[in-house]
MILUMLO-804717 format. One record per residue (C-alpha): chain; y, z, x; residue in three letters; residue number from 1. Coordinates in nm, 3 decimals. Layout:
site kette = A | c2 = Y | c3 = Z | c1 = X | rest = ALA | nr = NUM
...
END
This chain:
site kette = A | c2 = -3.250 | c3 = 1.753 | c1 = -19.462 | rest = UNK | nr = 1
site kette = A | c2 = -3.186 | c3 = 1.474 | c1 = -19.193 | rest = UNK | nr = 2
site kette = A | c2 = -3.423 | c3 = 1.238 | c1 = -19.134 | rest = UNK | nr = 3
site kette = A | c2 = -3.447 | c3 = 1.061 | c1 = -18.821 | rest = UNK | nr = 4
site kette = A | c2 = -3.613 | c3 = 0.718 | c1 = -18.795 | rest = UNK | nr = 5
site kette = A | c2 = -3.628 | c3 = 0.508 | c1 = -18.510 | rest = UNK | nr = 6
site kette = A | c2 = -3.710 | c3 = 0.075 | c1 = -18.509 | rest = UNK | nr = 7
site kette = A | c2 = -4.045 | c3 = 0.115 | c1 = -18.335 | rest = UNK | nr = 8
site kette = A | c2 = -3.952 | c3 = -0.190 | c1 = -18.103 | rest = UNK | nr = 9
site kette = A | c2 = -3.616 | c3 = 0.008 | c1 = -17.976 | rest = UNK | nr = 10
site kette = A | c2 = -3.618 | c3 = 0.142 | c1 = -17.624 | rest = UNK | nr = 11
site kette = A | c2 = -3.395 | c3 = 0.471 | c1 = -17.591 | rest = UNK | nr = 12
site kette = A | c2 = -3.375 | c3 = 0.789 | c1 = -17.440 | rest = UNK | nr = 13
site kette = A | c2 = -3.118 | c3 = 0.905 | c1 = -17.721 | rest = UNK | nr = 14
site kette = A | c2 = -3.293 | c3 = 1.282 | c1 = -17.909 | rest = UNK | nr = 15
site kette = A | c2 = -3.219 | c3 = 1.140 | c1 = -18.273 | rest = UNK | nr = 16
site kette = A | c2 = -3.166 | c3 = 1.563 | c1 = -18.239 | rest = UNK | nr = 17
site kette = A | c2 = -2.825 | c3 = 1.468 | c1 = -18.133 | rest = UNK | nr = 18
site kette = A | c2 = -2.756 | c3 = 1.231 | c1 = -18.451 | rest = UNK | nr = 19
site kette = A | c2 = -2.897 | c3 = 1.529 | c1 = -18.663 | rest = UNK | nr = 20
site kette = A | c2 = -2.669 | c3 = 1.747 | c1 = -18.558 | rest = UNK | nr = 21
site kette = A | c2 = -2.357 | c3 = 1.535 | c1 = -18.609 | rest = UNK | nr = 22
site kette = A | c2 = -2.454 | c3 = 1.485 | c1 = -18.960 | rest = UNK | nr = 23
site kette = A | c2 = -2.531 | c3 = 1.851 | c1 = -19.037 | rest = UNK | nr = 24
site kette = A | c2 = -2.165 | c3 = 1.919 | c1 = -18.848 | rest = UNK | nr = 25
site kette = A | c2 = -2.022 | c3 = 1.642 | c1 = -19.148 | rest = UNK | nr = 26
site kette = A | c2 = -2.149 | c3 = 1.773 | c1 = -19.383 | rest = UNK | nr = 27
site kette = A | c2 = -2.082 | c3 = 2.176 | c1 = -19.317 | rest = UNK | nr = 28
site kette = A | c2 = -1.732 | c3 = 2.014 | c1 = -19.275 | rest = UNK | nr = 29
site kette = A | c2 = -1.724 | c3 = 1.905 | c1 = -19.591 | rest = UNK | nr = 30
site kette = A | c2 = -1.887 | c3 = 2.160 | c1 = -19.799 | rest = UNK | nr = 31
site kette = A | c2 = -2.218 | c3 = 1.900 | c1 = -19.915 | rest = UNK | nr = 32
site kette = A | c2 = -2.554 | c3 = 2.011 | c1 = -19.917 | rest = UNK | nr = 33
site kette = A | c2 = -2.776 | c3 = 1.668 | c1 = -19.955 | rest = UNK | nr = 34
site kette = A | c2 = -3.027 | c3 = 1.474 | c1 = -19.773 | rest = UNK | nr = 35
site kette = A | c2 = -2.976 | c3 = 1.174 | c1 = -19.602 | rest = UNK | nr = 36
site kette = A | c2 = -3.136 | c3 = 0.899 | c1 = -19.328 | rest = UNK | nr = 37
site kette = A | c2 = -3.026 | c3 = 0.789 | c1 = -18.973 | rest = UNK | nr = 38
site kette = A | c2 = -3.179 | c3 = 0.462 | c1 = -18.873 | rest = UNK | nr = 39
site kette = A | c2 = -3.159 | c3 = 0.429 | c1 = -18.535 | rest = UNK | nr = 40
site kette = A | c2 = -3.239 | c3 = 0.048 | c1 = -18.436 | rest = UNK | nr = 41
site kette = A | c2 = -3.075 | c3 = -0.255 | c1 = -18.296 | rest = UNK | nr = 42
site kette = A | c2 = -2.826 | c3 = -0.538 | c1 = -18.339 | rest = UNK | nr = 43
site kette = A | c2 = -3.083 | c3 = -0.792 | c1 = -18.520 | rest = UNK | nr = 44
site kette = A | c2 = -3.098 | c3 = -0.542 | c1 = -18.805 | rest = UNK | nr = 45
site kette = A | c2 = -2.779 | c3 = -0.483 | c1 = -18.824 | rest = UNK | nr = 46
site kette = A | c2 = -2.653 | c3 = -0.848 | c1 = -18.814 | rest = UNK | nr = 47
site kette = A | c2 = -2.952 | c3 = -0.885 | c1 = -19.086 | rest = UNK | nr = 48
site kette = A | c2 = -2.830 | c3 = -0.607 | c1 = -19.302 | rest = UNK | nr = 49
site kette = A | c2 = -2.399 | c3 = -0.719 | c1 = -19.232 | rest = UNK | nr = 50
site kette = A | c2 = -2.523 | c3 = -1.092 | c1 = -19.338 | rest = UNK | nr = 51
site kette = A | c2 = -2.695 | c3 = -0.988 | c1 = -19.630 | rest = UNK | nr = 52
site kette = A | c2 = -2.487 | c3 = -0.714 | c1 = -19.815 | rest = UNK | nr = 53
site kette = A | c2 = -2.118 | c3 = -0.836 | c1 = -19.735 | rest = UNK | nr = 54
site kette = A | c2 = -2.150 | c3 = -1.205 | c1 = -19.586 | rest = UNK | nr = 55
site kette = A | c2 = -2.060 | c3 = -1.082 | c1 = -19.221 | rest = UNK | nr = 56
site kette = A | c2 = -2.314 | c3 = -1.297 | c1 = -19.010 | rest = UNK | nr = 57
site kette = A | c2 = -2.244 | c3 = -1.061 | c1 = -18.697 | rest = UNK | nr = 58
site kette = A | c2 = -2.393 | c3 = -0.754 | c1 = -18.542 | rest = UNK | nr = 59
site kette = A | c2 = -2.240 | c3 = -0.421 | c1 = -18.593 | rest = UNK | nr = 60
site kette = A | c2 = -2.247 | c3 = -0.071 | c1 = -18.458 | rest = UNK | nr = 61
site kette = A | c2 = -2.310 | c3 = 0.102 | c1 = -18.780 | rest = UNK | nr = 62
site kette = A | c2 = -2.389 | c3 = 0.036 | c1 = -19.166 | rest = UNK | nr = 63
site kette = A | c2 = -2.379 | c3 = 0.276 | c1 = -19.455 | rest = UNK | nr = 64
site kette = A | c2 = -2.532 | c3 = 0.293 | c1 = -19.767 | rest = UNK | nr = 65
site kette = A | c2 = -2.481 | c3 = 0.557 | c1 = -20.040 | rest = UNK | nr = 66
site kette = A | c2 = -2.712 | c3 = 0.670 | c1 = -20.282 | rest = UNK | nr = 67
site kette = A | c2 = -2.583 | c3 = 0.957 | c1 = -20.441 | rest = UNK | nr = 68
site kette = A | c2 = -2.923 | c3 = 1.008 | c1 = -20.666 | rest = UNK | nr = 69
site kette = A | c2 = -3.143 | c3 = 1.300 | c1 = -20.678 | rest = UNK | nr = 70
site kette = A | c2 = -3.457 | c3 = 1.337 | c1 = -20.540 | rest = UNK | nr = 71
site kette = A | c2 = -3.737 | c3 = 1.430 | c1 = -20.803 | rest = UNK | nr = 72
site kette = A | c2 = -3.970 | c3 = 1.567 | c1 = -20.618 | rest = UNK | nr = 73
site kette = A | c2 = -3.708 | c3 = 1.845 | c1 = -20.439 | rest = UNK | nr = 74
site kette = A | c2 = -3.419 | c3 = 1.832 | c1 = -20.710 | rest = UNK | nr = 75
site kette = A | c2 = -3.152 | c3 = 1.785 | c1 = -20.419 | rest = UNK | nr = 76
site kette = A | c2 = -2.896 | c3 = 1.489 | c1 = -20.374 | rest = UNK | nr = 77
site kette = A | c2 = -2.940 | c3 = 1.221 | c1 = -20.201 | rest = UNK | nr = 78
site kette = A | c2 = -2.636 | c3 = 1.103 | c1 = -20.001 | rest = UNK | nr = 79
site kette = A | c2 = -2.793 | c3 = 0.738 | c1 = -19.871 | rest = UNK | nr = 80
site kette = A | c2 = -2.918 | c3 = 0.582 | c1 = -19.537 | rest = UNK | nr = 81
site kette = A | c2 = -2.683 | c3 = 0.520 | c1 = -19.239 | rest = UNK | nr = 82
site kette = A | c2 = -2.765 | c3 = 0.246 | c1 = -18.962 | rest = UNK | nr = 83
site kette = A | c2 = -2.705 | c3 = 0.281 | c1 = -18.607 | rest = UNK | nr = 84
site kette = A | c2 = -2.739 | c3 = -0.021 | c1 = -18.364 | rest = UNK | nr = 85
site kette = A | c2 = -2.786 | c3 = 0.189 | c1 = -18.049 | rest = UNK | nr = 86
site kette = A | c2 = -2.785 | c3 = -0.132 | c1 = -17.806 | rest = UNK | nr = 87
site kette = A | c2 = -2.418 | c3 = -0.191 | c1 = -17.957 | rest = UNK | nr = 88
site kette = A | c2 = -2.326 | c3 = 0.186 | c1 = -17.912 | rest = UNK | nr = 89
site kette = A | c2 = -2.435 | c3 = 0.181 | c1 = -17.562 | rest = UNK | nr = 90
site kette = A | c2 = -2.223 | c3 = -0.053 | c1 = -17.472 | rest = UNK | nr = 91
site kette = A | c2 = -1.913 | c3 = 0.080 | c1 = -17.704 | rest = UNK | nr = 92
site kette = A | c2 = -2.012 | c3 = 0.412 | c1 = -17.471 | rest = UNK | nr = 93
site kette = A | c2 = -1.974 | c3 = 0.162 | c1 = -17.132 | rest = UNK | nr = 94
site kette = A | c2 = -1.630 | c3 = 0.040 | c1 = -17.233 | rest = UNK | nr = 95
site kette = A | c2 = -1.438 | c3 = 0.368 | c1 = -17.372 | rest = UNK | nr = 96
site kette = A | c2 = -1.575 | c3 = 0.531 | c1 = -17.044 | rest = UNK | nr = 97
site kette = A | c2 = -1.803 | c3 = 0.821 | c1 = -17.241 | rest = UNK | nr = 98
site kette = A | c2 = -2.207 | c3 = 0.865 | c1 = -17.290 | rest = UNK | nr = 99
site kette = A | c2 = -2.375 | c3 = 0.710 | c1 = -17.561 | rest = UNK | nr = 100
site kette = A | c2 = -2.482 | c3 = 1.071 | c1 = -17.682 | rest = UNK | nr = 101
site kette = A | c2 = -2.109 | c3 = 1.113 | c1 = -17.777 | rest = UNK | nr = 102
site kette = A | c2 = -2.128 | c3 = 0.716 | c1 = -17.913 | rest = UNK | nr = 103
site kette = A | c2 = -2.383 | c3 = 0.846 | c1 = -18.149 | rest = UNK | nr = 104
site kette = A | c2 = -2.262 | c3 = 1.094 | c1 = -18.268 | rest = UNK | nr = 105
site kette = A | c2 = -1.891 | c3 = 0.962 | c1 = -18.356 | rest = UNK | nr = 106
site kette = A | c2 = -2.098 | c3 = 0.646 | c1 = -18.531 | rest = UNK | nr = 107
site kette = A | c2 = -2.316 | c3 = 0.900 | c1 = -18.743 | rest = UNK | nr = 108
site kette = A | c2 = -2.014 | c3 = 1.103 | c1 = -18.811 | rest = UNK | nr = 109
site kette = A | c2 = -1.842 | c3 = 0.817 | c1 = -18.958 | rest = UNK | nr = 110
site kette = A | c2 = -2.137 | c3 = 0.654 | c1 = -19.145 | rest = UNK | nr = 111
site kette = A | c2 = -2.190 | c3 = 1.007 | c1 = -19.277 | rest = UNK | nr = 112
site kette = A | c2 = -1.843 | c3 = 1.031 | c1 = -19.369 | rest = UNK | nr = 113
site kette = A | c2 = -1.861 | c3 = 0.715 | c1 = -19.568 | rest = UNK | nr = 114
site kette = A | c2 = -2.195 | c3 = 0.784 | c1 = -19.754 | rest = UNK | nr = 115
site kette = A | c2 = -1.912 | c3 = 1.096 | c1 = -19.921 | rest = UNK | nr = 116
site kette = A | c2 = -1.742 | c3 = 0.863 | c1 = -20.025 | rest = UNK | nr = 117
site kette = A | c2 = -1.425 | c3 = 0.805 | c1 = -19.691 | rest = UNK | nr = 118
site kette = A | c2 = -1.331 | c3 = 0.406 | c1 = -19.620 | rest = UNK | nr = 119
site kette = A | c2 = -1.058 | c3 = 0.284 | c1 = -19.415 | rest = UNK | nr = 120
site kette = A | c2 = -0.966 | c3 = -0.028 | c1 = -19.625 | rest = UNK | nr = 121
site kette = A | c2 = -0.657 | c3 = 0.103 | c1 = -19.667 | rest = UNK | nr = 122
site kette = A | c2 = -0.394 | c3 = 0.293 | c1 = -19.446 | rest = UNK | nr = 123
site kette = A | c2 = -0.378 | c3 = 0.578 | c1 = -19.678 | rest = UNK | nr = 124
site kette = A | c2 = -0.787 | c3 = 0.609 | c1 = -19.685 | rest = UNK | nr = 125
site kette = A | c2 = -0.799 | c3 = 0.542 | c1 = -19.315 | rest = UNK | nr = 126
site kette = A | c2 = -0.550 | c3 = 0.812 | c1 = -19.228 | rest = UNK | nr = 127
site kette = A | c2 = -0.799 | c3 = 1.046 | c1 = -19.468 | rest = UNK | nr = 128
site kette = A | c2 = -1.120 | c3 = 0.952 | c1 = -19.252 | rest = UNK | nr = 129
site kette = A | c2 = -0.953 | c3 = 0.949 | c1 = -18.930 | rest = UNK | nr = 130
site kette = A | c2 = -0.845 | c3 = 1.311 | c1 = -18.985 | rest = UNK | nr = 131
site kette = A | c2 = -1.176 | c3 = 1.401 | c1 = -19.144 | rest = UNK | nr = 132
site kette = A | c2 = -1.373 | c3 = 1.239 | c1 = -18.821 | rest = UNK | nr = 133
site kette = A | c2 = -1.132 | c3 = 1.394 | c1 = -18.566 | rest = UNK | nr = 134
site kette = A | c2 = -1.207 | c3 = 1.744 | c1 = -18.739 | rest = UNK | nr = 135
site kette = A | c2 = -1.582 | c3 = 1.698 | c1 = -18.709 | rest = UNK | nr = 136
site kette = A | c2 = -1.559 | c3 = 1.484 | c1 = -18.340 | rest = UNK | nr = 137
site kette = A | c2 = -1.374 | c3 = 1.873 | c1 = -18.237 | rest = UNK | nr = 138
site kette = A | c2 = -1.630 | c3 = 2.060 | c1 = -18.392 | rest = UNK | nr = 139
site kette = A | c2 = -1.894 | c3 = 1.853 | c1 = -18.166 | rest = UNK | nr = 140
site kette = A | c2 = -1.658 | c3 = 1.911 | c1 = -17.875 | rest = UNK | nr = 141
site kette = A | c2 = -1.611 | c3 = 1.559 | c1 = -17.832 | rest = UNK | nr = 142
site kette = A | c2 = -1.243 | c3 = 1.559 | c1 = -17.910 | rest = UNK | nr = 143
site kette = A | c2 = -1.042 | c3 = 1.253 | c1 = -17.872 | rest = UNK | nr = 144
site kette = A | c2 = -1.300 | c3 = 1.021 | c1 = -17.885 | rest = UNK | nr = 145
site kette = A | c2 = -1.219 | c3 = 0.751 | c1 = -18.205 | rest = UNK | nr = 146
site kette = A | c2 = -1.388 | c3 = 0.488 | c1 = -18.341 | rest = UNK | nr = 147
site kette = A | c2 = -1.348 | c3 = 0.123 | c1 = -18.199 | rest = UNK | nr = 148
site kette = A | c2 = -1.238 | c3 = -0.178 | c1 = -18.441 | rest = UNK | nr = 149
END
């Protein structure tokens, strides 16, 4: 199960649908059944979060953070939390000329990717994610869209 929560003081027309259905699209990719959560909020809590866990004092467009544990109550993994700044993704959208619904959904894709375990610290691991995240980005239909760094 995805679930979808949304920083109560974040204004957005975005259907967290379309963030569910990027993260089911991962993880059919990938062969994973597991839960997981898509935060959709705003730059403060994503500079917050960056400052706190790895010294970045700077917004972001999207934080990850696996779990990997199992739920008691359900017995079934759960993968972790992903973060979405959707102010920053909106304006990612703006300058590579596409919507933010396709924004979204490459950000969740590759926060979902990383809660399996993909980074892109390295050129061999980035050439992994990349071709995972193009796979899934064609699946969506949003093909040739990458992530901006």
């Amino acid at each position: 199960m995805i679930h979808i929560e949304v920083n109560p003081s974040l204004q957005t027309d975005l259907a967290p649908g379309v963030l569910e259905r990027a993260a089911l699209v991962v993880l059919a990719h990938q062969s994973v059944d597991g839960d997981l959560t898509i935060v959709m909020t705003d730059d403060a809590q994503l500079r917050e979060l960056n400052r706190y866990y790895l010294d970045i004092d700077a917004p972001t467009d999207v934080l990850s953070f696996p779990a990997s544990e199992t739920n008691p109550e359900t017995a079934r993994r759960y993968l972790g939390d992903i973060l979405i700044s959707i102010p920053r993704a909106a304006e990612q959208a703006r300058a590579a000329s596409h919507t933010l619904e396709a924004e979204a959904q490459l950000l969740t894709a590759h926060g979902t990717l990383h809660l399996l375990g993909y980074d892109h610290a390295e050129a061999e691991e980035k050439a992994r994610m990349w071709k995972a995240q193009a796979e899934v980005l064609e699946r969506l239909g949003l093909s040739g869209i990458e992530i901006q760094e």
